[in-house]
C-alpha positions in Angstrom: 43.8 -18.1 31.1 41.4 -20.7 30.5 38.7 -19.1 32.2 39.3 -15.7 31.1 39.1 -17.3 27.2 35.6 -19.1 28.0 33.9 -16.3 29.3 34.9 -14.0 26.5 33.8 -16.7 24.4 30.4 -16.9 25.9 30.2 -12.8 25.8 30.6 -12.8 22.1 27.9 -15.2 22.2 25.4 -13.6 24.2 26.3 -10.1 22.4 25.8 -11.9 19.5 22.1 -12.9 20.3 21.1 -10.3 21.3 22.2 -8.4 18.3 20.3 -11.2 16.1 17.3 -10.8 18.4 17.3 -6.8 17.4 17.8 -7.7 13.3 14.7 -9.8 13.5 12.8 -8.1 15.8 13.3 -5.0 13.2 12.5 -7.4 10.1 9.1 -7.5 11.6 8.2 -4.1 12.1 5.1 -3.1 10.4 2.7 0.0 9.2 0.0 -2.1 9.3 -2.2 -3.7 11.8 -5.1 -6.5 12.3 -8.6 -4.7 10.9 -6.7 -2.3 8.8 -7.7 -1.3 5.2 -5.6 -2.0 2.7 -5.2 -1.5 -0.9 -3.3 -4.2 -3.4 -0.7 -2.4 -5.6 -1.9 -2.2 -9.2 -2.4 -4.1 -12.2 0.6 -1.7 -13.8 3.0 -2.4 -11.2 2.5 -6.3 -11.6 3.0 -5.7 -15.8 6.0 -3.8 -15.0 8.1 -5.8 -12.9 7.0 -9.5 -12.9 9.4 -12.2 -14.7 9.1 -14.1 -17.5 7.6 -16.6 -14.6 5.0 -14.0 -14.1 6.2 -13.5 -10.6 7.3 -10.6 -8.8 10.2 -11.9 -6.2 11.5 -9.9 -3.2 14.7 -11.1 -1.4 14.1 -12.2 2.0 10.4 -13.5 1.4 9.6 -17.0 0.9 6.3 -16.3 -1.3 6.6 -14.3 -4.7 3.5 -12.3 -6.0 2.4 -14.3 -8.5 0.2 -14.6 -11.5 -2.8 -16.3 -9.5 -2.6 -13.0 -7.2 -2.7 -10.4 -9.8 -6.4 -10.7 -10.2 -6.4 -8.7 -6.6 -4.1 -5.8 -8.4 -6.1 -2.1 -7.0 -8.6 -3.9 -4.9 -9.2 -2.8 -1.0 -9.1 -5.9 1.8 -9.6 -6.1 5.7 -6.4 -7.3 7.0 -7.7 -11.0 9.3 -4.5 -11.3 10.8 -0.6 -11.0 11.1 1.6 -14.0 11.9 5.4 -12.0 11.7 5.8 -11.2 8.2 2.7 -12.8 7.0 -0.4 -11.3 6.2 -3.7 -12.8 6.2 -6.5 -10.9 4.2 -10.2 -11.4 4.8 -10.5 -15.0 3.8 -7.9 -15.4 1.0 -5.8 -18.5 1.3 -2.9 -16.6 -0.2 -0.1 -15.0 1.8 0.5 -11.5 1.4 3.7 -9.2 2.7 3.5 -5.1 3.5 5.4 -5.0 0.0 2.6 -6.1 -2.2 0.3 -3.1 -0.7 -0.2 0.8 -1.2 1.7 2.8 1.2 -1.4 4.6 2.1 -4.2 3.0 4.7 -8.2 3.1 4.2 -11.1 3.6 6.7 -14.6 1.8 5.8 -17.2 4.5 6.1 -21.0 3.5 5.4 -21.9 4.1 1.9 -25.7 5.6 1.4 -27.3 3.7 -1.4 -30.0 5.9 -1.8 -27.3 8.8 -3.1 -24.3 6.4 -4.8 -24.5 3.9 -7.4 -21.9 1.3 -7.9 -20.6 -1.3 -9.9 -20.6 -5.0 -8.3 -16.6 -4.2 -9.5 -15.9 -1.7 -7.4 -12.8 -2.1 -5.7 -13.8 -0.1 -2.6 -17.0 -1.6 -1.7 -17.8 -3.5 1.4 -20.5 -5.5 2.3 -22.1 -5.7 5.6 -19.3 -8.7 6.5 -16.9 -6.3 5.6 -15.7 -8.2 2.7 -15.0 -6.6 -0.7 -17.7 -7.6 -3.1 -16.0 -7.5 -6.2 -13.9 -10.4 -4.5 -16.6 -12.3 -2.9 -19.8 -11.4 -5.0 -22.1 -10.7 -1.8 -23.9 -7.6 -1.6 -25.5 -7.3 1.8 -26.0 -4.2 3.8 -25.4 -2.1 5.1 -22.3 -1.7 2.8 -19.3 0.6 3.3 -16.7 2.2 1.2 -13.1 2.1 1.6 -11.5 5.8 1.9 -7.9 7.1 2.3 -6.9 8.5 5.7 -6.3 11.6 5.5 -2.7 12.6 7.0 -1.8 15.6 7.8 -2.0 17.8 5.2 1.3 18.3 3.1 0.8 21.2 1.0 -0.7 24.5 1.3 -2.8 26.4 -1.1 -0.8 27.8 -4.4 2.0 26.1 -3.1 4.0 24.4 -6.1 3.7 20.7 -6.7 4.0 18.0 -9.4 0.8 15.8 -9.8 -0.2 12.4 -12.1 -2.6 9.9 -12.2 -1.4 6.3 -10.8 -3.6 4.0 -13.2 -1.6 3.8 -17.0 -2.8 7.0 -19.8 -2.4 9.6 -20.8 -2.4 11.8 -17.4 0.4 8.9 -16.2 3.3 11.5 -16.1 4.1 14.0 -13.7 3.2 17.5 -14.4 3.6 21.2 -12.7 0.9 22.7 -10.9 -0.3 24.7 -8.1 -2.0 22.8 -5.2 -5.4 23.7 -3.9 -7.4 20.9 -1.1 -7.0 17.5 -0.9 -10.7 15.6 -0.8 -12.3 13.3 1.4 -11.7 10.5 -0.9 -7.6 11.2 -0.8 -8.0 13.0 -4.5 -5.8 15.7 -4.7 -7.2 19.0 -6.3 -4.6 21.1 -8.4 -5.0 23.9 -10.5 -5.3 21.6 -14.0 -7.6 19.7 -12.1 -8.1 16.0 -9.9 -5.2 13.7 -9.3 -4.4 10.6 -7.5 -0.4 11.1 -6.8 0.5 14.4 -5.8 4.5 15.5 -4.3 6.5 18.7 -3.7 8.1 20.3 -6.9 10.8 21.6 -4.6 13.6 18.6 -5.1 11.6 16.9 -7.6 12.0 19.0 -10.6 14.2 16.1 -12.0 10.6 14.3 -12.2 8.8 16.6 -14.6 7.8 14.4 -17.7 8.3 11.1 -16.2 6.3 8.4 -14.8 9.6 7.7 -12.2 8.4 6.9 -8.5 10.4 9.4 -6.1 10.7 7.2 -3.4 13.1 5.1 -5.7 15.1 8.3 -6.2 
């Protein structure tokens, strides 16, 4: 009896490891990977869920988003390097987690300066380090811009959608229209005219009027 009652004791145990081993090997799952663009969440999504601290905090992360980070709200960085959870961008001495970026992922393609202009504030700009220069304030070339990756494509032509603009104004809230192309910058072209968010009107007619993010539904 003895011995049957220590090795079912030492069963639960090893069943029991090697169910932890699974929950943490999970928690570490990622979208992301070493040398892939990302893009910060923006400015309005810090302003509309930090404390009275300033802070955004998610439950099961030791570091908050906080005010010193905000000043990197919409910009575009090369990820350096992932230890578990962590992640390390260009040569920031902050600590960043997968929830504190865009859902979407960016390719750097080389930017022609003899055809583009741009602002030493432009959030997609690279130099030829591959560091954003509106962070770093070095413009060497040859410099690249950060685009979306196109997935595959969602919608068809005339096909009914809702569309908005992700930065705060007046084009903020989601509207009907009728989808026509997506461009090579990830803009999606509707029939009222150039948008940054764009989702299926089938199942989220509830939407119409709002600024609500349907993945929250």
């Amino acid at each position: 009896m003895y011995l049957q009652k220590t090795y079912l004791a030492m069963r639960r145990r090893v069943d029991l490891f090697i169910v932890t081993n699974k929950i943490k090997t999970k928690s570490m799952e990622t979208n992301f990977k070493e040398g892939d663009v990302i893009r910060i969440k923006n400015l309005d999504w810090y302003n509309n869920n930090k404390d009275k601290n300033g802070s955004i905090n998610v439950t099961g992360y030791s570091c908050s988003f906080t005010k010193a980070l905000s000043e990197f709200c919409g910009k575009c960085f090369v990820i350096s390097k992932i230890e578990g959870t962590n992640f390390y961008l260009n040569d920031l001495s902050f600590v960043f987690y997968e929830w504190m970026f865009e859902p979407e992922k960016y390719e750097l393609k080389p930017l022609d300066i003899t055809k583009n202009s741009f602002g030493t504030n432009n959030p997609f700009i690279f130099n030829a380090a591959k560091k954003p220069i509106s962070v770093c304030g070095v413009i060497s070339v040859p410099l690249y811009i950060a685009v979306k990756i196109q997935e595959t494509p969602k919608f068809q032509p005339f096909q009914k959608v809702l569309a908005k603009d992700s930065e705060k104004g007046i084009f903020d809230t989601w509207h009907c229209c009728l989808f026509s192309h997506t461009s090579k910058e990830g803009k999606y072209f509707t029939s009222s005219g150039m948008w940054d968010e764009c989702i299926p009107f089938e199942g989220n007619e509830h939407l119409i009027g709002t600024k609500d993010d349907p993945k929250k539904q």
